[in-house]
N, C-alpha and C positions, 0 to 999 in steps of 0.2 A: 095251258099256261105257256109263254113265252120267256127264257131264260137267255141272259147275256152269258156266253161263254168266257171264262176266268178260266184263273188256276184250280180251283176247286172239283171244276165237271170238265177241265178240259181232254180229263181221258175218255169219259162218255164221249164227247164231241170226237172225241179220235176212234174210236174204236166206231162209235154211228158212221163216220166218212167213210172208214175203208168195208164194212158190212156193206154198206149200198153201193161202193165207187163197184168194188169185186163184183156183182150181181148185174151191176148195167152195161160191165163190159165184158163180160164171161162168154157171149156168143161172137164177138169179135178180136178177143185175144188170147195169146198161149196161155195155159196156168201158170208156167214160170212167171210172164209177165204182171199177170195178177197176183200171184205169190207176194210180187215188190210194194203190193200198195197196201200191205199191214198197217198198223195202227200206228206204228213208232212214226213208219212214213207219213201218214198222216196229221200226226201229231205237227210234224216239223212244216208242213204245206200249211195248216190253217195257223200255226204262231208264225210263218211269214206273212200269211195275208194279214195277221193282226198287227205286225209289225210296220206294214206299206198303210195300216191306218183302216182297215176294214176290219167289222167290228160281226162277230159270228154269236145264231142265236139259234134255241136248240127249242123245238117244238114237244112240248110234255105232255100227254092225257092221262092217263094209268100208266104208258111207258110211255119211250122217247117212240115221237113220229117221225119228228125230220128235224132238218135244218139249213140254214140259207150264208151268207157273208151278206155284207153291205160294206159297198165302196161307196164312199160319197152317196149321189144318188142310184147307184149301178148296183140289182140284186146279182150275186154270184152263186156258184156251188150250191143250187138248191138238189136238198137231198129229200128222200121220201121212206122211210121202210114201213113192210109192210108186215 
């Protein structure tokens, strides 16, 4: 199932960001650095994109899979866990 990210999930949709942003970038940066991309910070990254108008949707099976942004026609931020 395909869900529009709200106020309601938008902490799933935060805490899904920084799980996977931490994981793809773990063999190329400090843990300090990845330490910064917690959930809060993520929180505040995907309410900016929603705010410049891109509109974020979170992929559900039995748990959350992923999730993507869409700017206009332009997919952004696609995420995957696994």
């Amino acid at each position: 199932m395909i869900v529009s990210v709200g106020q309601a999930n938008s902490d799933q949709a935060a805490e899904a960001r920084s799980m996977s942003w931490k994981e793809s970038h773990r063999s190329c940066c400090s843990s300090d650095f990845i330490e910064l991309h917690a959930a809060e910070h993520q929180r505040i990254y995907l309410q900016t994109k929603q705010k410049q108008g891109g509109r974020i949707y979170l992929l559900i099976e039995k748990a959350l899979v992923g999730a993507v942004s869409v700017n206009d026609n332009l997919i952004e931020d696609p995420l995957c866990l696994s």
